[in-house]
C-alpha positions as CSV (number, residue, x, y, z in Angstrom):
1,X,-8.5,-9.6,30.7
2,X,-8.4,-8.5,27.1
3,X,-5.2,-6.2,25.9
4,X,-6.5,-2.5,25.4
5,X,-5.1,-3.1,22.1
6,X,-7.0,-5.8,21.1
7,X,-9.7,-4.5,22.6
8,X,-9.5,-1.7,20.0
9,X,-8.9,-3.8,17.3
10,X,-12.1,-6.0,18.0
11,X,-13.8,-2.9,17.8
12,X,-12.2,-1.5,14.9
13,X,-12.8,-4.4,12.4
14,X,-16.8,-4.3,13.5
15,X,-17.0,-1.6,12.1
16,X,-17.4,-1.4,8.0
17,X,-14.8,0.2,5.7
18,X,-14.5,-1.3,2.5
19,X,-12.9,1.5,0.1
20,X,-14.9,4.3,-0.4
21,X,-16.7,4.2,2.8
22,X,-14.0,4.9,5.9
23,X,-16.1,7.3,7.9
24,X,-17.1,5.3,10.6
25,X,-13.3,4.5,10.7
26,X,-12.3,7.7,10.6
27,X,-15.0,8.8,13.2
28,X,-13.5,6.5,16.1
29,X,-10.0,7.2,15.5
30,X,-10.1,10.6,15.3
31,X,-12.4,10.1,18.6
32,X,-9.5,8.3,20.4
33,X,-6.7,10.6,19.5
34,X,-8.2,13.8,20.0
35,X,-9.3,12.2,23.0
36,X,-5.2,11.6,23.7
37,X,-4.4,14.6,23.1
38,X,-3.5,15.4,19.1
39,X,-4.9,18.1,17.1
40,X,-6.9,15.9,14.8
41,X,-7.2,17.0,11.2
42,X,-9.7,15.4,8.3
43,X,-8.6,17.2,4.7
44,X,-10.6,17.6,2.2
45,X,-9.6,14.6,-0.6
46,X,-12.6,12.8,-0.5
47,X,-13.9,13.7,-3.9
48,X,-10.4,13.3,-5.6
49,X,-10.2,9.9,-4.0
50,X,-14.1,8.8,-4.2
51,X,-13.9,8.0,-0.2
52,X,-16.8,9.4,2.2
53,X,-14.2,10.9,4.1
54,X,-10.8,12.4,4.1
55,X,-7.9,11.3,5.3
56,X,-7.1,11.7,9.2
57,X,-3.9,13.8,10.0
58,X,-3.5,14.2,13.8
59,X,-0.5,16.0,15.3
60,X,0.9,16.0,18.8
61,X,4.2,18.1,20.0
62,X,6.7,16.3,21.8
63,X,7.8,16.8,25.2
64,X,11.9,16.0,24.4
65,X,13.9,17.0,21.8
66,X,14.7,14.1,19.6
67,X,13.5,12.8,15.7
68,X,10.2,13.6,14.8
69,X,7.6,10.4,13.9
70,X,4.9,9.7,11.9
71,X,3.3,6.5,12.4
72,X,1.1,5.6,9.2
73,X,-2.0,2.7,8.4
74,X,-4.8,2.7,5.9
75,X,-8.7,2.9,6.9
76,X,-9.7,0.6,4.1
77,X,-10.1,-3.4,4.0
78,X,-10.4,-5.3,0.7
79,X,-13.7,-7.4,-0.1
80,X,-15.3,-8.9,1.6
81,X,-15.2,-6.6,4.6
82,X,-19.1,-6.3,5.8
83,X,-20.2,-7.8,8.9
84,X,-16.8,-9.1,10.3
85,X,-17.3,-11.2,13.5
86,X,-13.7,-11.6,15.1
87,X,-13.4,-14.8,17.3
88,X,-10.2,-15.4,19.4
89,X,-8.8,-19.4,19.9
90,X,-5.5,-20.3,20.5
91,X,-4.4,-16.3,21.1
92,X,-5.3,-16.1,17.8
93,X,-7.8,-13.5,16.1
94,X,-9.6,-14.6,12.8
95,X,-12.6,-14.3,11.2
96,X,-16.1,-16.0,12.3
97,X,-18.0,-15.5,8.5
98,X,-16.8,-15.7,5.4
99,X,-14.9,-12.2,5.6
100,X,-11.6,-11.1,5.6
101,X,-10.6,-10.3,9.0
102,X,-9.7,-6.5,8.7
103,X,-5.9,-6.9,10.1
104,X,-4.9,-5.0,7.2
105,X,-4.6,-2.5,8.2
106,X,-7.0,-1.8,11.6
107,X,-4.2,-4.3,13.6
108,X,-2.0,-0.9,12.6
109,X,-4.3,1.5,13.7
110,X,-5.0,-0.1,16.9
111,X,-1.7,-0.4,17.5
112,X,-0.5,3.6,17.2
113,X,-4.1,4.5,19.5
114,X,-3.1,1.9,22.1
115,X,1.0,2.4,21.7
116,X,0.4,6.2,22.0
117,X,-1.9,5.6,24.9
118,X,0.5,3.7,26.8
119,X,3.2,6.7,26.1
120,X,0.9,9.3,27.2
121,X,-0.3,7.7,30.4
122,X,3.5,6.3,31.5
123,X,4.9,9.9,30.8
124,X,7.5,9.0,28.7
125,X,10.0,11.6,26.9
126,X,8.5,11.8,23.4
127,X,9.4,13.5,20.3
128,X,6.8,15.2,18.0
129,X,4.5,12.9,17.0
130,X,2.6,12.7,13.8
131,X,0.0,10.0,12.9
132,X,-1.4,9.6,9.1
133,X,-4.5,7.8,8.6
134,X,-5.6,6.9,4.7
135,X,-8.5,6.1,3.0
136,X,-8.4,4.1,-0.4
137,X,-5.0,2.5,-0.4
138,X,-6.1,-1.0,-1.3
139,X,-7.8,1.2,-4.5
140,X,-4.0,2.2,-5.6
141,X,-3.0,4.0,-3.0
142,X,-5.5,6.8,-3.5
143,X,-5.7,8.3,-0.4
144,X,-1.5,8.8,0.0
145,X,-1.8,10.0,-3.6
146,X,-3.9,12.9,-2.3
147,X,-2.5,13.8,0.8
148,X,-1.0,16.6,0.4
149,X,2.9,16.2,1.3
150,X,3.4,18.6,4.5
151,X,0.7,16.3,6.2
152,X,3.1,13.3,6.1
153,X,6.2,15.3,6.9
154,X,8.6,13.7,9.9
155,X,12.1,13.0,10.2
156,X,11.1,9.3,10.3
157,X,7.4,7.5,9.1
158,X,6.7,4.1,9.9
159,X,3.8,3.0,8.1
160,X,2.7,-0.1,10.1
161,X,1.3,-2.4,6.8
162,X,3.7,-5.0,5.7
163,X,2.4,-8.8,7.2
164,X,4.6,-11.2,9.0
165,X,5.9,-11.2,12.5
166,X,6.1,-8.2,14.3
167,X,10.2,-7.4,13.7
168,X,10.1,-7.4,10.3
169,X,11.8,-3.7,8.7
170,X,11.0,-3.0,4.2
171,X,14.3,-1.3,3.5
172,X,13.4,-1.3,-0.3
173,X,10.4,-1.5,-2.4
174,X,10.3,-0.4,-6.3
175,X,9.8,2.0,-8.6
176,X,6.5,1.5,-10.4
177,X,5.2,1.7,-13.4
178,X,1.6,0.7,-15.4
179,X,0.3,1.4,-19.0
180,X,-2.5,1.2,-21.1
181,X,-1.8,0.3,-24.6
182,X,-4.6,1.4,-27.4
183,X,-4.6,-0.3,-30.7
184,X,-6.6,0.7,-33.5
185,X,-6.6,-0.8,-37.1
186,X,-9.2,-1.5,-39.3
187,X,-12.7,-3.7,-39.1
188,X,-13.4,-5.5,-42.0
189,X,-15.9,-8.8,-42.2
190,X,-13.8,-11.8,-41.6
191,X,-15.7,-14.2,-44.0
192,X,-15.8,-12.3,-46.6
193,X,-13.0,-9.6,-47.2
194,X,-10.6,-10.3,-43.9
195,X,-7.9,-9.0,-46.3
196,X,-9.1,-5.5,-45.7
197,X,-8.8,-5.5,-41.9
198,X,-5.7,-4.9,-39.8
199,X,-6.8,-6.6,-36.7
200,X,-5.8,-4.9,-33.3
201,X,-5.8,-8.3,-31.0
202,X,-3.2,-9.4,-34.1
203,X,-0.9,-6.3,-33.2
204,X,-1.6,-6.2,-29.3
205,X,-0.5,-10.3,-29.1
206,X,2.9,-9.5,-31.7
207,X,3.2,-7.1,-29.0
208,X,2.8,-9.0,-26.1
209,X,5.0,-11.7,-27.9
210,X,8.2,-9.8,-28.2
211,X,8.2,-8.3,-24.7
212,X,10.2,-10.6,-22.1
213,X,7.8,-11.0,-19.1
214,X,8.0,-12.4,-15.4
215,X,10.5,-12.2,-13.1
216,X,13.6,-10.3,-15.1
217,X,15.8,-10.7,-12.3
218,X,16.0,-10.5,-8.6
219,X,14.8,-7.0,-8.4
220,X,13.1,-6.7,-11.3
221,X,9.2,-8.1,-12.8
222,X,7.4,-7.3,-16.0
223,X,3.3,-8.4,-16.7
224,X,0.5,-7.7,-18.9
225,X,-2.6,-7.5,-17.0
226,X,-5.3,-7.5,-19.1
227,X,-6.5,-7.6,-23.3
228,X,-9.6,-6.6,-24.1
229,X,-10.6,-6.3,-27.8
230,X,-13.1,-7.1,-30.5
231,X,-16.8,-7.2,-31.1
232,X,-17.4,-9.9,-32.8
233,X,-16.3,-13.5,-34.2
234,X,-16.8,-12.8,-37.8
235,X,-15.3,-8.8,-37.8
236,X,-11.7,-8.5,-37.7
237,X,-11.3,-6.6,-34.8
238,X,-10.3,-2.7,-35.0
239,X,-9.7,-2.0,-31.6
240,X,-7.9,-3.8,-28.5
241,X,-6.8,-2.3,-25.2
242,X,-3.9,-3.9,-23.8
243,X,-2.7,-3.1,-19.8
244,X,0.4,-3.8,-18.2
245,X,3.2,-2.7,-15.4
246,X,7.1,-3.2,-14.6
247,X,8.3,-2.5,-11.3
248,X,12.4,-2.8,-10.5
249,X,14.0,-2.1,-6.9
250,X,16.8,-0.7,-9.3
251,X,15.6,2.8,-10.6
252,X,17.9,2.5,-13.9
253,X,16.9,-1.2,-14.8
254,X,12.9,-0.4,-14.6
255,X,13.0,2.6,-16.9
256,X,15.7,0.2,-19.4
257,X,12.2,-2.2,-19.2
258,X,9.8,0.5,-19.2
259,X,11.3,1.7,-22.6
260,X,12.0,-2.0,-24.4
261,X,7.6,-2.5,-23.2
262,X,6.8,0.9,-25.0
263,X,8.8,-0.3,-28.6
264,X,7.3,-3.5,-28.3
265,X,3.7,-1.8,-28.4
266,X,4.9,0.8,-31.1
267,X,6.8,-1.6,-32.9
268,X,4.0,-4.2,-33.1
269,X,1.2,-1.5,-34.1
270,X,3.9,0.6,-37.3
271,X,4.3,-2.8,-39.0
272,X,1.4,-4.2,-38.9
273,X,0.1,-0.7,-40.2
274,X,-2.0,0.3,-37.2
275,X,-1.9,2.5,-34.5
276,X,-1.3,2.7,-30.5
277,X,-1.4,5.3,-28.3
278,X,0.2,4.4,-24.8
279,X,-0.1,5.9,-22.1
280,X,2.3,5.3,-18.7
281,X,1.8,6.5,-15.4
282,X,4.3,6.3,-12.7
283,X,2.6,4.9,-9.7
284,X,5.8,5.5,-7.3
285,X,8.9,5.9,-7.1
286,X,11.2,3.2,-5.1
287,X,13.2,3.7,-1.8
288,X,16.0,1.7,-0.5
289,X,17.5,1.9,3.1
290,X,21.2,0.4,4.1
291,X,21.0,-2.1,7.0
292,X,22.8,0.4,9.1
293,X,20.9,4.1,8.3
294,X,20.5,5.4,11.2
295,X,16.7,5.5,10.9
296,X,17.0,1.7,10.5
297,X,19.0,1.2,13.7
298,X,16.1,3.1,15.7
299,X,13.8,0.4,14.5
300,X,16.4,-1.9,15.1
301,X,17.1,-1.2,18.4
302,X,13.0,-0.7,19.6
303,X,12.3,-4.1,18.3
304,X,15.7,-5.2,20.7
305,X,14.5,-3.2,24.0
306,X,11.2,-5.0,23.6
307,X,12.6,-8.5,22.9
308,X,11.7,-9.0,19.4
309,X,15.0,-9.7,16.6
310,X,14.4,-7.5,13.9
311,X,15.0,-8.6,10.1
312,X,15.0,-6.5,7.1
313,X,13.9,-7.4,3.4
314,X,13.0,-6.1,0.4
315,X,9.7,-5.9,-0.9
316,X,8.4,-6.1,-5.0
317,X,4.6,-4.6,-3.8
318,X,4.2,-0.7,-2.9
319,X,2.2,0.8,0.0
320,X,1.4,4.5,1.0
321,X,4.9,4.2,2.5
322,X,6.0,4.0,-1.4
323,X,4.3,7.7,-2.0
324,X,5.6,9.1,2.0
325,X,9.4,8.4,0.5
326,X,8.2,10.1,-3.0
327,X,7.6,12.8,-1.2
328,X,11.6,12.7,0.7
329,X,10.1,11.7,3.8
330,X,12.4,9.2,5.3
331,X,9.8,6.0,5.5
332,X,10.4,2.5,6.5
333,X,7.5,-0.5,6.3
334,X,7.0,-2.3,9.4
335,X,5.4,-5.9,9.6
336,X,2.1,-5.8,11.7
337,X,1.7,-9.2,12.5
338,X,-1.0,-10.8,10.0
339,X,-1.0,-12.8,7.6
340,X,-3.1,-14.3,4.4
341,X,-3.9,-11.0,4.0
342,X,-6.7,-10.2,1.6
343,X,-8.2,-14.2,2.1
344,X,-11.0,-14.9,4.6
345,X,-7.9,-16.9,5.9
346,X,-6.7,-13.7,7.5
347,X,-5.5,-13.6,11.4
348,X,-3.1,-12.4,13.4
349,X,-2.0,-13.1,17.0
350,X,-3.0,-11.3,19.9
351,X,0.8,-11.8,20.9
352,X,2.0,-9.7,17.7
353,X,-0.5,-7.1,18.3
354,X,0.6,-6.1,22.0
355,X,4.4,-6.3,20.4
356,X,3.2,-3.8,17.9
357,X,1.9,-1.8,20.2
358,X,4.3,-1.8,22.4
359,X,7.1,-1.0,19.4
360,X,5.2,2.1,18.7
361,X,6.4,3.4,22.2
362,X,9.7,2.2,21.7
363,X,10.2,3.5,18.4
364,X,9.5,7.0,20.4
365,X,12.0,6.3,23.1
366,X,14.7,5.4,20.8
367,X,13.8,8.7,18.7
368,X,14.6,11.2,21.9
369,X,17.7,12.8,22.0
């Protein structure tokens, strides 16, 4: 007999939801929770965040005093995420075609419908219960970015979207930051009077060559994305956009390599007797957790009462739970289970799914007073 939570999940990844398109997502899981009991809430972000649907907020009060939880996973799946057929071998759950699976992040959804479920039917002393449901967050976290910060408010979020085994805590993940980089000089023909030019590309690669790039240190990573410039081979080129990011667990080392990136562009651009314009966005701010916070030892201590060891680690990648802690909502990243995420090499095992489920309820036991 198949698990109700895999049962759920089969379901969830046959239906479509690439980013921009999570309705039918949002449809069934709003379905199955109102259906639980919640107060089920769509806002209204969908043309800030492109999506053909908002994000789903569903609320629940408890029935025990005790922490309040919100239990977070995104609607979206990365390409390509049309026509999944899941098969199962080996307790096992891949995909059939040549699609990603859809574990990121439906095995997260299924597993707060089916773990809250199990709560609601057994009886169980629960805290209030909050679950978040967003669209676009393999699009830059889009959907997080619009919620508006009472909807994700709790004294403790788990957002269930990190892969490897069930167990596994994110006590830290980085502060974030990208840039575009504008160069302009001047065009000139390159045969014939090159002397007259002040070629971008020329000041965008001095650019690139005096910043130091990679990993800076255990905590701390530096890249240029992408240079695009130029029209043609025999025009020295007047313009060239240049992209980039740095991203540090430690908030004072990533603005130290924020600020060395920005005089590297400025630098390159005064003598070479061009211009830039740059432009920097901060994507998210970091969080970092001690192993012994006492939201950490709830986790800890679920994972124990349903005989999985936890382990805790730091991440360099961000998730909606990056935007949550922005916010100062107390948020920890929880493995799910899969992995080769974002490959058609995705799975996950129908053993880490019932786990996951089965944490959710724990999490809320461990949460009551």
């Amino acid at each position: 007999m198949t698990a109700p939570v895999v049962q759920t999940f089969l379901e969830l990844v046959r239906i479509d939801s690439p980013t921009g398109s999570e309705l039918g997502v949002a449809r069934y899981a709003a379905d199955r929770l109102a259906a639980l009991g919640f107060d089920v809430q769509v806002d209204d972000t969908a043309t800030e965040t492109g999506s053909n649907t908002g994000n789903v907020v569903a609320t629940l009060p408890g029935t025990a005093d005790g922490r309040s939880v919100a239990f977070s996973a995104h609607m979206d799946c990365v390409s390509p995420c049309e026509g999944i057929e899941p098969v199962i071998e080996d307790g096992v759950v891949r995909s059939a075609g040549d699609t990603v699976l859809g574990a990121d992040d439906k095995a997260g959804i299924a597993a707060i419908i089916e773990g809250m479920a199990a709560v609601i039917e057994a009886g169980t002393p629960r805290p209030d219960v909050r679950v978040v449901l967003t669209v676009a967050e393999e699009a830059g976290l889009r959907g997080a970015k619009a919620l508006a910060p009472e909807s994700c408010r709790a004294d403790l979020c788990l957002v269930l979207d990190a892969d490897g085994p069930v167990g596994g805590i994110v006590t830290a993940a980085p502060t974030h930051h990208t840039f575009i980089a504008r160069f302009t000089g001047a065009a000139a023909h390159a045969g014939v009077e090159p002397e007259k030019g002040v070629s971008a590309i020329e000041m965008a690669s001095a650019a690139v060559c005096r910043m130091e790039l990679g990993r800076l240190d255990a905590e701390t990573t530096a890249n240029i994305g992408t240079i695009r410039g130029g029209t043609a081979t025999n025009v020295v080129a007047p313009t060239c956009v240049v992209t980039g990011e740095c991203r540090s667990l430690d908030t004072g080392r990533v603005e130290a390599v924020r600020a060395s990136l920005d005089a590297a562009l400025r630098g390159a651009a005064n003598e070479a007797g061009g211009e830039v314009e740059v432009t920097w966005t901060l994507e998210y701010r970091g969080f970092r957790f001690a192993d012994d916070a006492a939201e950490v030892a709830i986790v800890k201590d679920a994972c124990r009462s349903i005989g999985v060891e936890p382990r805790t680690f730091a991440t360099g990648g961000g998730s909606d739970g990056s935007i949550f802690a922005g916010h100062g909502v107390r948020t920890l990243v929880l493995s799910s289970g899969m992995t080769s995420v974002h490959s058609i090499d995705e799975r996950i095992a129908v053993e880490d799914m019932e786990r996951l489920a089965s944490l959710v309820g724990a999490v809320l036991a461990h949460a009551v007073e």
